[in-house]
C-alpha positions in Angstrom: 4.0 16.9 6.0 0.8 15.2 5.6 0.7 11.0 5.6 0.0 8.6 2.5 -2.6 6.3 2.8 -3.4 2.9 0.7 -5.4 0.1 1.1 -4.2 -3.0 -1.2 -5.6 -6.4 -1.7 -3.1 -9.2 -3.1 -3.0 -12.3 -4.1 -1.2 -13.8 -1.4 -1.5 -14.4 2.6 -0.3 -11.9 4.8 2.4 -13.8 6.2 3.9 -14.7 2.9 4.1 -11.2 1.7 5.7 -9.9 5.0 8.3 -11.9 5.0 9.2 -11.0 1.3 8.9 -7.3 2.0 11.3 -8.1 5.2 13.8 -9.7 3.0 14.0 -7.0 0.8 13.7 -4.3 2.7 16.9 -5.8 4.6 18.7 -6.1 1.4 18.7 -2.3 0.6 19.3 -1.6 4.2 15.9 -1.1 5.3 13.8 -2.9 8.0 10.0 -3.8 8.4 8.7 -5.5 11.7 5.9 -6.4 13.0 2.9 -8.5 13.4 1.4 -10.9 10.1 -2.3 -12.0 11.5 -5.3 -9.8 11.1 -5.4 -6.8 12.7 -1.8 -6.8 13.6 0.4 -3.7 13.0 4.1 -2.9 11.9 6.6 -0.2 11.0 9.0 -0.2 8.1 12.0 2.4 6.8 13.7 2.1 3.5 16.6 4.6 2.9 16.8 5.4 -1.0 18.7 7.9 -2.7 16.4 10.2 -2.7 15.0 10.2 1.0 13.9 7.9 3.1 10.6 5.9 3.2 9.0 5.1 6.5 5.3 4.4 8.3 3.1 1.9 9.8 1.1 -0.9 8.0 -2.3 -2.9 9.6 -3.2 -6.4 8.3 -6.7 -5.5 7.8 -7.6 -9.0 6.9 -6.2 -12.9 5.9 -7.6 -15.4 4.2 -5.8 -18.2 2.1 -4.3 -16.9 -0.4 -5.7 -13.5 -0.1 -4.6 -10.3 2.6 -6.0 -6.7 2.8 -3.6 -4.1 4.1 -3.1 -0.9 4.8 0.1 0.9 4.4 0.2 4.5 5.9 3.9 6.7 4.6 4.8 8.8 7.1 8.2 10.0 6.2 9.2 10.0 2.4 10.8 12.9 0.3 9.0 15.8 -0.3 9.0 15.9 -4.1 7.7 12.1 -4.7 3.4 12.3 -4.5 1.2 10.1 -2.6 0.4 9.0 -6.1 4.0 8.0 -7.3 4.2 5.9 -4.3 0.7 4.4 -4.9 1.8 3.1 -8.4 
């Protein structure tokens, strides 16, 4: 199965966002780990009903109050497209 890839820029500082996405993830019985400074990396898995989620993300860049990343989906079920998952 081929990997999603998506590059995102938000409104808000790497670490901020990280730690959101930890809580949440950890609230549907998923984790995410990893680094929050530029160019660090990280894994997260999020089990859902219909298959599980899973890759890598890279914090391409942090300013105040604005991150790049890069999420990469290596696992997710094979009927949901790259493009569902973008939206």
């Amino acid at each position: 199965m081929s990997s999603c890839q998506f590059d995102f820029s938000l409104s808000v500082e790497a670490a901020s966002l990280l730690r959101a996405l930890r809580a949440d993830f950890a609230r549907f019985g998923g984790t995410a780990s990893g680094e929050e400074v530029p160019g660090g990396f990280g894994e997260f898995s999020l089990p859902t009903p219909l298959g599980t989620f899973s890759g890598t993300y890279e914090v391409l860049a942090s300013t105040p109050g604005v991150c790049t990343i890069r999420i990469e989906v290596d696992e997710k079920p094979m009927f949901i497209p790259c493009s569902a998952i973008e939206e």
